[in-house]
C-alpha positions as CSV (number, residue, x, y, z in Angstrom):
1,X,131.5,115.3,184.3
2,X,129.7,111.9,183.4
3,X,128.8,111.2,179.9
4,X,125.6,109.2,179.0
5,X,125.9,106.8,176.6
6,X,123.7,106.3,174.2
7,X,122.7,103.1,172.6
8,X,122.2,102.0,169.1
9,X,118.6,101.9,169.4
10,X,118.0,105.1,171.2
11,X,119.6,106.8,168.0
12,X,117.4,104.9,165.6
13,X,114.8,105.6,167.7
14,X,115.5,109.7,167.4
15,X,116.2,109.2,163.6
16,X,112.7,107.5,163.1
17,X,111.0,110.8,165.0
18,X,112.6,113.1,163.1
19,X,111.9,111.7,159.5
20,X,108.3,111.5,161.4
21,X,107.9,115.1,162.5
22,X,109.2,116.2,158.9
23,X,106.8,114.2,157.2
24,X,103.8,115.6,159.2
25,X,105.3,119.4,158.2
26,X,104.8,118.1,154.7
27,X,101.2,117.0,155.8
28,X,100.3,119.9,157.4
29,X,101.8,122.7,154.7
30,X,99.8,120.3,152.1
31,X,96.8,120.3,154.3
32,X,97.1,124.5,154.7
33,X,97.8,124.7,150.7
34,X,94.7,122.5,149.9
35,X,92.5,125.0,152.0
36,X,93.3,127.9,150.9
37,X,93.1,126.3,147.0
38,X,89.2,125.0,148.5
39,X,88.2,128.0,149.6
40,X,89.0,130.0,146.2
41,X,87.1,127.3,144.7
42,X,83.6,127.9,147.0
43,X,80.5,129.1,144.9
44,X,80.6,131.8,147.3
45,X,83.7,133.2,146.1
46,X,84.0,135.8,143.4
47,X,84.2,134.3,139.7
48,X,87.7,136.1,139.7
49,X,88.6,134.4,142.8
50,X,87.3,131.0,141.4
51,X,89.0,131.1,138.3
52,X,92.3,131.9,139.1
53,X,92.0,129.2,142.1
54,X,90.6,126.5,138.9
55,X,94.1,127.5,137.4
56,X,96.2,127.0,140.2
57,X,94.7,124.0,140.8
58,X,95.4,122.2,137.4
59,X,98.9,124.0,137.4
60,X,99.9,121.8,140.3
61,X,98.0,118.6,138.7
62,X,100.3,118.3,136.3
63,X,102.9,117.1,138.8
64,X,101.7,113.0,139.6
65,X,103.2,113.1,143.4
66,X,100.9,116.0,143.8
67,X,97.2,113.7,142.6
68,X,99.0,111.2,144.5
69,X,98.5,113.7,147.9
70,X,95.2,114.7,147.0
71,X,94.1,111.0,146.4
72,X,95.5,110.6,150.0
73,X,94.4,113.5,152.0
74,X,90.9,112.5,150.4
75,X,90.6,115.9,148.4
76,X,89.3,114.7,145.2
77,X,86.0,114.2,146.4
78,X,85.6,117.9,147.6
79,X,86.8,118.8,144.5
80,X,84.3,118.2,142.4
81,X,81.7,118.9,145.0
82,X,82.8,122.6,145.2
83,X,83.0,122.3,141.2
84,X,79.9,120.6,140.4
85,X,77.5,123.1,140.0
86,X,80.1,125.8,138.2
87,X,78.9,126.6,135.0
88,X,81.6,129.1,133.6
89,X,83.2,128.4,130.4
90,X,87.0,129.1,131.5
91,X,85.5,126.8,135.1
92,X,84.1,124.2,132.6
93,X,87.7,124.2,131.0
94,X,89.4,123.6,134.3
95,X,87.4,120.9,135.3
96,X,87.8,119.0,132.0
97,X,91.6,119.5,132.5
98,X,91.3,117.9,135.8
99,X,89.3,115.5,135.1
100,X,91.9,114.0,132.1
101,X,94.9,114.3,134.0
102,X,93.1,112.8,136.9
103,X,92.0,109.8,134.7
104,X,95.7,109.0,134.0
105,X,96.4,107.2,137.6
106,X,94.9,103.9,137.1
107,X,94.3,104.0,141.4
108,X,92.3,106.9,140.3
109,X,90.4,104.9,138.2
110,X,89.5,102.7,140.7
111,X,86.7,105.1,142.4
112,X,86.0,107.6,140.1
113,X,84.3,106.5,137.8
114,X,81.9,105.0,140.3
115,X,80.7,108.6,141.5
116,X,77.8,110.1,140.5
117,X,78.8,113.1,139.3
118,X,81.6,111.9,137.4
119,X,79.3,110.2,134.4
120,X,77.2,113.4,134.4
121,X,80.5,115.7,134.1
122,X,81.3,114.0,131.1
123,X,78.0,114.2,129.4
124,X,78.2,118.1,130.4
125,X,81.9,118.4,129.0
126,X,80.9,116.8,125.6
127,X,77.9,118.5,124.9
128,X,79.6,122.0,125.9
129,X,78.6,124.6,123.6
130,X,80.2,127.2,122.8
131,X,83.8,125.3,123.3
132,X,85.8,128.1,125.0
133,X,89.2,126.3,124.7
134,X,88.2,125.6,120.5
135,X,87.5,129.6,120.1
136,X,90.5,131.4,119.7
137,X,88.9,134.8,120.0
138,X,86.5,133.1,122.9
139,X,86.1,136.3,126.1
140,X,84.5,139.2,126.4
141,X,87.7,141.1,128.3
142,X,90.8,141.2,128.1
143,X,91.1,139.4,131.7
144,X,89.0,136.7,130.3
145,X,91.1,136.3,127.3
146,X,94.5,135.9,129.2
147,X,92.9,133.2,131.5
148,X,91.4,131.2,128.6
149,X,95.2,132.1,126.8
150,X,96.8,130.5,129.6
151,X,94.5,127.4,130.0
152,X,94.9,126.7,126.6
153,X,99.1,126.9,126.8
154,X,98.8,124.6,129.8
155,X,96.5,121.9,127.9
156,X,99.1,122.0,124.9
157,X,101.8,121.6,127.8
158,X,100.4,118.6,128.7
159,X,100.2,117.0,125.2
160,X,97.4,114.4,125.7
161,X,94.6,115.4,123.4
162,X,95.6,116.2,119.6
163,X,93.4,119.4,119.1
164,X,92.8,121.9,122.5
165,X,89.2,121.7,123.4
166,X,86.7,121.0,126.0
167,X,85.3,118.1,123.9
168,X,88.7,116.6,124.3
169,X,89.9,116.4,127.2
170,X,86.2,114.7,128.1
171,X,86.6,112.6,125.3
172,X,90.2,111.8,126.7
173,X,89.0,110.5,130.3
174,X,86.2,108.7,129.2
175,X,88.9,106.6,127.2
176,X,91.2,105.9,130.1
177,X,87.7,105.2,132.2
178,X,86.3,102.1,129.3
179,X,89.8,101.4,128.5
180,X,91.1,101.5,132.3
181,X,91.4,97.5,133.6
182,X,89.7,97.4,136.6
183,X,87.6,95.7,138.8
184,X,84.2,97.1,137.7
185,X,84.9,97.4,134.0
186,X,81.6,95.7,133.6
187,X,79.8,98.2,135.6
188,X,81.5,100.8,134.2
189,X,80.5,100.2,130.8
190,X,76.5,99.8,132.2
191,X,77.2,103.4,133.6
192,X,78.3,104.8,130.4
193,X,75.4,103.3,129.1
194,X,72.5,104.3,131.1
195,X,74.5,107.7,131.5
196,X,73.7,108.5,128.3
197,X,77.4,108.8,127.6
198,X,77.6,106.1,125.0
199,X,75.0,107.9,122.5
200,X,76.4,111.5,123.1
201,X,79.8,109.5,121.7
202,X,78.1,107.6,118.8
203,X,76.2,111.1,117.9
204,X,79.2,113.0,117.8
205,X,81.3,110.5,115.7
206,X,78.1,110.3,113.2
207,X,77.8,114.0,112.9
208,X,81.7,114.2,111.9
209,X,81.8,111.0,109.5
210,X,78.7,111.9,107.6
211,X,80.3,114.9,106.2
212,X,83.6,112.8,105.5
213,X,81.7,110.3,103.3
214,X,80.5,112.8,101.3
215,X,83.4,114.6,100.4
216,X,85.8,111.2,100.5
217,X,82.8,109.8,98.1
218,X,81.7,113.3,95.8
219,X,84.4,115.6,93.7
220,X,85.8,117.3,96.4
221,X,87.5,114.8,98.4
222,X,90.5,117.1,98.7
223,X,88.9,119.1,100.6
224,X,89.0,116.9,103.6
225,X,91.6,117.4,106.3
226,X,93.2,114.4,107.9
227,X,94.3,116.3,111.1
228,X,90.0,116.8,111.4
229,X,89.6,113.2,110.7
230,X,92.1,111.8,113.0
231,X,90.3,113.7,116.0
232,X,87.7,111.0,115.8
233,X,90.2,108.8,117.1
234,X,89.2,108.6,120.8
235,X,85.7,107.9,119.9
236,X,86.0,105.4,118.1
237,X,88.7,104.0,120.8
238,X,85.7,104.7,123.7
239,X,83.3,102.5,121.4
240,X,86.2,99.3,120.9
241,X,86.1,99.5,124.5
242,X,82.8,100.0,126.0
243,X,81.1,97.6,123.1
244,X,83.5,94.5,124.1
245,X,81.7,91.2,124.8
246,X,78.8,93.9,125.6
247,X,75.6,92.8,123.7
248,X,73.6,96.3,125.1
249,X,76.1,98.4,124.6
250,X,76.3,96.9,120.8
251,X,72.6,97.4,120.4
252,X,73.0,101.3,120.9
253,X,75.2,101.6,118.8
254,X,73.7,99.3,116.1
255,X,70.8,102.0,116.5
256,X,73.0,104.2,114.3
257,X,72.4,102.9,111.1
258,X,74.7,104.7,109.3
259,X,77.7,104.4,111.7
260,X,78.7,101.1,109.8
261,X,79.1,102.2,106.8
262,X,81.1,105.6,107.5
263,X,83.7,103.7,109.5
264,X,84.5,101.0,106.7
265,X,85.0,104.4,104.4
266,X,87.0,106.0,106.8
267,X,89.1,103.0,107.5
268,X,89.9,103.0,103.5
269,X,90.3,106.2,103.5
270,X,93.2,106.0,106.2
271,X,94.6,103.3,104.5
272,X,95.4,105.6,101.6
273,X,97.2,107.9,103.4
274,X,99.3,104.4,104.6
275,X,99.9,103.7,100.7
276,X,100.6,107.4,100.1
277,X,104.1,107.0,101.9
278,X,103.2,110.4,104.1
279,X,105.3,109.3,106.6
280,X,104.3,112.4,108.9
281,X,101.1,110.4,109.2
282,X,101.3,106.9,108.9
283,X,101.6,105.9,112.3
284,X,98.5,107.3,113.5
285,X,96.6,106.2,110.4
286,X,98.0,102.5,110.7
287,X,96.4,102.9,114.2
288,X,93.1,104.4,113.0
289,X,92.8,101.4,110.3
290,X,93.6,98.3,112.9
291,X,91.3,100.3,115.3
292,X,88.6,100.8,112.9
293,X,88.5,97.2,112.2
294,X,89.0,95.5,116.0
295,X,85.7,97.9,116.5
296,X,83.8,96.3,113.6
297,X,84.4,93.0,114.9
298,X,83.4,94.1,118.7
299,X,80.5,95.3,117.2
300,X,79.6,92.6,114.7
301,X,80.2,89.5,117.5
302,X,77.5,87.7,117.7
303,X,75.1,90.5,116.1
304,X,72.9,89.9,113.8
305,X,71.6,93.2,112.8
306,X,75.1,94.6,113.3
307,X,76.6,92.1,110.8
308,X,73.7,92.9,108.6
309,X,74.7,96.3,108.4
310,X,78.6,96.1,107.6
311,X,77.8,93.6,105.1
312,X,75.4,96.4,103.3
313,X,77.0,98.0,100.1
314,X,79.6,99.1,100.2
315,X,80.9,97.3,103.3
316,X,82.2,94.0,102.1
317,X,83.1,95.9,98.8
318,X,85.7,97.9,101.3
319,X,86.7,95.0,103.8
320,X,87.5,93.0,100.6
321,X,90.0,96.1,99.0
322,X,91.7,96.7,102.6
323,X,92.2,92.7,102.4
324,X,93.6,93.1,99.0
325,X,96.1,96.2,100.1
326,X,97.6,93.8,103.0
327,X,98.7,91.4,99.9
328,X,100.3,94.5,97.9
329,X,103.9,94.6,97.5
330,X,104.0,98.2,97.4
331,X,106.7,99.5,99.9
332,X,106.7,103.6,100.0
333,X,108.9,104.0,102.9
334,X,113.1,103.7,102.0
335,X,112.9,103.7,106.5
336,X,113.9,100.8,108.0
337,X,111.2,100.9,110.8
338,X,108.6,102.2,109.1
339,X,109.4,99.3,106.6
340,X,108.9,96.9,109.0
341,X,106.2,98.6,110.8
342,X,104.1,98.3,107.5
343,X,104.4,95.0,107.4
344,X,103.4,94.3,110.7
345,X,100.3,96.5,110.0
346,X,99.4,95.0,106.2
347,X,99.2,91.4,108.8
348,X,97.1,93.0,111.1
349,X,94.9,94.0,108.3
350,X,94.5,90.9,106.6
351,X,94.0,89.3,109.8
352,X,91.4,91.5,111.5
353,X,89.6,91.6,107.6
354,X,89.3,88.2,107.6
355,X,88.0,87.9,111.2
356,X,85.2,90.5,110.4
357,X,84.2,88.7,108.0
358,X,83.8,85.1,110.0
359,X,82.1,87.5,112.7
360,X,79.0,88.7,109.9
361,X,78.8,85.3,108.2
362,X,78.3,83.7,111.7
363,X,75.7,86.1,113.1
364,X,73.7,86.9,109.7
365,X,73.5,83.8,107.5
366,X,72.4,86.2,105.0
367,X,75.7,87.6,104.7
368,X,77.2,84.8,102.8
369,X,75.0,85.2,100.2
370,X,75.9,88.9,100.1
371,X,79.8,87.8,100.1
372,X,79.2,85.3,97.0
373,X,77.3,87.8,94.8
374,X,80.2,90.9,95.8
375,X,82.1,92.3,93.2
376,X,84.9,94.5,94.7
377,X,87.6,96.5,92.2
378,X,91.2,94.9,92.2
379,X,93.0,98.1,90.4
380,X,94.5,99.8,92.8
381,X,94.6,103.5,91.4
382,X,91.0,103.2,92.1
383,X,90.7,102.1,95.2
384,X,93.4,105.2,95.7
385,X,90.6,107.2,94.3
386,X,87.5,105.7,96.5
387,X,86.2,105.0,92.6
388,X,84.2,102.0,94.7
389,X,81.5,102.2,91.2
390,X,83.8,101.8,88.4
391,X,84.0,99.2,86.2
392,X,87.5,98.0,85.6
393,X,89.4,95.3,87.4
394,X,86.1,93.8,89.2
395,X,86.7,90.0,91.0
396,X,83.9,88.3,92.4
397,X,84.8,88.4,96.1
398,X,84.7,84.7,97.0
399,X,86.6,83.7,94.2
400,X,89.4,85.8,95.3
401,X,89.0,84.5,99.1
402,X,89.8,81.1,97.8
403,X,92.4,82.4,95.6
404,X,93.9,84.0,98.7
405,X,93.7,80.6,100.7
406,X,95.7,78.7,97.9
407,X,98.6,81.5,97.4
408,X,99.3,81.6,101.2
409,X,99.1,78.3,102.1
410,X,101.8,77.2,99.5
411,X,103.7,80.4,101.0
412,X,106.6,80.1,103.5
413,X,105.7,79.2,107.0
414,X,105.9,81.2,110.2
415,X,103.7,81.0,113.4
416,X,102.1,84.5,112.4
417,X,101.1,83.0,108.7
418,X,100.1,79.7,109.9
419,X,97.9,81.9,112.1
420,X,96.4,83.6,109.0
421,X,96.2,81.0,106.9
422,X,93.7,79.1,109.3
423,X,91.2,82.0,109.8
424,X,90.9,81.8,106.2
425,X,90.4,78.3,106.1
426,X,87.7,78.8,108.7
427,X,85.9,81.8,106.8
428,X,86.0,79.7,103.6
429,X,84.2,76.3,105.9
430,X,81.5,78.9,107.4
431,X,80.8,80.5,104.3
432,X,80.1,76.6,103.0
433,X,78.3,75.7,105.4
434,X,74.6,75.4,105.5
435,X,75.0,77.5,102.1
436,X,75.0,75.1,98.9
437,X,75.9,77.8,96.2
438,X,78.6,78.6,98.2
439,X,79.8,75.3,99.0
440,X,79.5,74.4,95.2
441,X,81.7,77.5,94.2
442,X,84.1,77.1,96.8
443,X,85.0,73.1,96.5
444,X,85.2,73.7,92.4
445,X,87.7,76.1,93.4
446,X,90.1,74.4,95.6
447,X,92.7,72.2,94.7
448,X,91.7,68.9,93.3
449,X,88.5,70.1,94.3
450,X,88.5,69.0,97.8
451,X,88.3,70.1,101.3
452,X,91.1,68.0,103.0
453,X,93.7,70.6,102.8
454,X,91.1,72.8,104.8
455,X,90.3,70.2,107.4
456,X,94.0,69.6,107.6
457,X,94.6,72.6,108.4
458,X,92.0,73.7,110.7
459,X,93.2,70.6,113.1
460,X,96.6,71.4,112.8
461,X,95.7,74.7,114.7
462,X,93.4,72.9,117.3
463,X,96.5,70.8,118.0
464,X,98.5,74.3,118.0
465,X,96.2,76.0,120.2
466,X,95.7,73.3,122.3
467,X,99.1,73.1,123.5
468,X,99.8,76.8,123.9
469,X,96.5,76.3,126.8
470,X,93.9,78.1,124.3
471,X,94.6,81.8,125.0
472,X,96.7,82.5,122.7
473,X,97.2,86.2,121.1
474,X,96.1,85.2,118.0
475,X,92.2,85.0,119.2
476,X,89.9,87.6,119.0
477,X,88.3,86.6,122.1
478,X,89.6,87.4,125.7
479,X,88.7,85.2,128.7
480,X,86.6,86.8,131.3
481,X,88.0,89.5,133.8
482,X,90.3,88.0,136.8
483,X,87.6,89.6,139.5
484,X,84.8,87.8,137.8
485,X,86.5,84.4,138.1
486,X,87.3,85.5,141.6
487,X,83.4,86.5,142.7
488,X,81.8,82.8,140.5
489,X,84.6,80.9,142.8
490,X,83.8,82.7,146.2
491,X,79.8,82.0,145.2
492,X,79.2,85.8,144.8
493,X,77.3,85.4,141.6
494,X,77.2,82.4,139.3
495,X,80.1,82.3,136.8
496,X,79.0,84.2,133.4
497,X,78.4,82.8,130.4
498,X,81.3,82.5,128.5
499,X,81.6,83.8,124.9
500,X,82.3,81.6,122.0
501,X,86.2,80.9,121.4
502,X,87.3,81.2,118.4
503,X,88.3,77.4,119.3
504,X,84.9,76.3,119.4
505,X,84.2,78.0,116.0
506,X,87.3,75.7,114.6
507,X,85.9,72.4,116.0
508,X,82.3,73.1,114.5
509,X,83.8,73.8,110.8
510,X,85.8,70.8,111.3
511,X,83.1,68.5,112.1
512,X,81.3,70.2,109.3
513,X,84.1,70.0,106.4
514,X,84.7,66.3,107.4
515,X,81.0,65.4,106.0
516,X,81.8,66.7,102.9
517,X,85.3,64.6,103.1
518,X,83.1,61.5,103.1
């Protein structure tokens, strides 16, 4: 008998075909699942046939490996083609669903954004009236009520939007779309845009806060429910994002008037749930507040009609009080982390306070008038009670500024408060400058009545920033994207514009405080 034998490579060579021939079994059963899942979906199909297919579908979705086969078997696509026209509430709810848990893989994010049908899906999904997944007695049989039962159990399953609801899960992938770092974030903010997408967002968050101010502000504040308000919270994260270093996308929503003004009260309104010690809640409202605020100064960069409009009573009245709660020495929490978590939170505050108010005084030189002739209430059981027109406690709000400067500049020292203490430094030089009431006010107030500790300051944190190579984490400015630089190099399009550092704002008060030195 004669026995072959068989080489080393022959074997790895048999190994390799195997693991081969098993992965195209796993290509082909995925391919036959897929077509079968397709073809319930076809318009064609019976709305029984369509539905239960929708539910299928979004049942496997939750698993990532499975989006990661669709992505590559190129399904997605024919997805929302079969889908696109499907009108039916529990359909509508579906395609939300997939649409969110689609958004979560940032490869996703990549393409999908950029087709057409994807911008006008979300308009669709936010405007949908009657909500289906917000009415729990929503169907007409009870078929249609155990579908829209078991939709609703599989969006709680997935725990990514706070309430169950069409309205949220759109709301939810629009936010990984503006928030998503990708190559065409600038595009994809002009889409959101010219979608129409960006008003349908600044409409719904000004239909919700206008009712909040009125009971937050009138004798029946109580009535207000902080689960309702904290659903704003992915709207007001969609316009942080899409209304960064965006000029058009801040001049729709500067076209809401009012919007300004309900988001300061809503931001001290979250703050008192902070300073009520509910501990249930204070993580999501010490998000709401610092959110609130990087939004205002988004918004306010470089704006003048913007900055206008925060400054208008009772805006600087409220930016003034949050600045005064991040001073308090009030600790409700005996927790450990939530102790220091607070006071992380109270430095955000005063810092992001202090840049909102550089950003108004810079765009709108009328706004340092409005900051000298403020009055803002220093008790704090009122400001617990939104009592922003009482009559007790009342400090003129550039005198306490300056008063602020001095305690924390003879404070200890840390990198974080020498941070601080130079972006009030700056605020105090641009409120001086090219203002002579203010500069008057502000020089008699200082220390020996002199500016050198300012200007001393302010190049101490040139030198700081300097060496650190300018981009440090205390900016509020980002550099441009990576694939911008990359296209200006490669001669694609000429480099943008970059916006003002907060460097450059330093220098210029510098140059400005030294003439008063002399």
């Amino acid at each position: 008998m004669i026995h072959r034998q068989f080489s080393t490579q022959e074997c790895a060579t048999d190994i390799k075909s195997q693991h081969e021939l098993r992965e195209l079994g796993e290509s082909k059963r995925f391919s036959d699942e897929m077509e079968y899942v397709l073809d319930g979906l076809d318009p064609t199909q019976a709305l029984s046939v369509r539905r239960a297919s929708g539910l299928e579908l979004v049942r496997k979705l939750l698993s990532s490996s499975f989006s990661m086969k669709l992505r590559a078997h190129n399904c997605i696509p024919k997805i929302y083609e079969l889908l696109r026209d499907q009108i039916d509430p529990i359909m509508l709810g579906c395609r939300a669903l997939m649409l969110c848990l689609l958004m979560r893989d940032k490869r996703n994010l990549e393409f999908l954004p950029l087709e057409d049908h994807c911008m006008e899906l979300l308009k669709d999904l936010l405007t949908t009236e009657p909500d289906p997944l917000a009415q729990l007695d929503w169907g007409s049989t009870k078929s249609e009520k155990r579908l829209i039962k078991e939709l609703r159990d599989i969006v709680a399953s997935c725990r990514v939007v706070l309430t169950v609801s069409i309205k949220s899960l759109a709301a939810r992938a629009l936010l990984s779309i503006v928030s998503g770092k990708t190559r065409h974030e600038e595009g994809i903010r002009q889409r959101v845009r010219e979608s129409g997408l960006l008003e349908v967002v600044c409409d719904i968050v000004e239909k919700q806060l206008d009712p909040m101010e009125q009971k937050l502000l009138g004798v029946r504040q109580i009535e207000l429910d902080p689960v309702k308000a904290f659903e704003l919270t992915p709207y007001l994260r969609i316009l942080e994002n899409s209304s960064q270093f965006c000029p058009a996308n801040q001049d729709v929503i500067a076209q809401n008037s009012k919007i300004h003004r309900h988001l300061l009260i809503l931001a001290l309104y979250f703050q008192g749930i902070v300073s009520s010690g509910n501990a249930t809640m204070v993580a999501q409202a010490m998000d709401t507040v610092s959110g609130i605020l990087r939004l205002l100064i988004n918004l306010s960069n470089d704006h003048e009609k913007c900055s206008y409009l925060i400054s208008e009573a009772p805006g600087v009245h409220i930016i003034m009080q949050l600045l005064d709660f991040s001073q308090s020495t009030e600790e409700p929490f005996t927790n450990t982390d939530l102790h220091e978590a607070l006071s992380a939170f109270k430095y955000d505050v005063a810092l992001l306070s202090v840049g909102l108010l550089i950003n108004i005084v810079d765009a709108n030189a009328e706004c340092k008038n409005t900051i000298r002739e403020a009055e803002f209430c220093i008790n704090r059981v009122c400001q617990a009670k939104f009592a922003m027109g009482c009559c007790c406690g009342k400090k003129p709000a550039l005198e306490y500024l300056v008063e602020f400067y001095v305690r924390i500049q003879s404070a200890p020292s840390s990198t974080d408060h020498n941070v601080l203490v130079a972006y009030v430094a700056l605020l105090l030089g641009c409120l001086m400058k090219k203002n002579q009431s203010n500069q008057r006010l502000i020089v008699g107030l200082l220390p020996e009545c002199s500016v050198h500790s300012l200007v001393s300051i302010l190049e101490e944190f040139l030198q700081f920033n300097e060496m650190i190579g300018g981009g440090s984490a205390s900016e509020l400015y980002e550099f441009s994207s990576i694939a911008e630089l990359e296209k200006a190099a490669t001669g694609e399009q000429p480099p943008a514009e970059q916006p003002k550092s907060i460097a450059d704002s330093f220098s210029e008060i510098v140059g400005f405080l030294k003439t008063l030195t002399k």
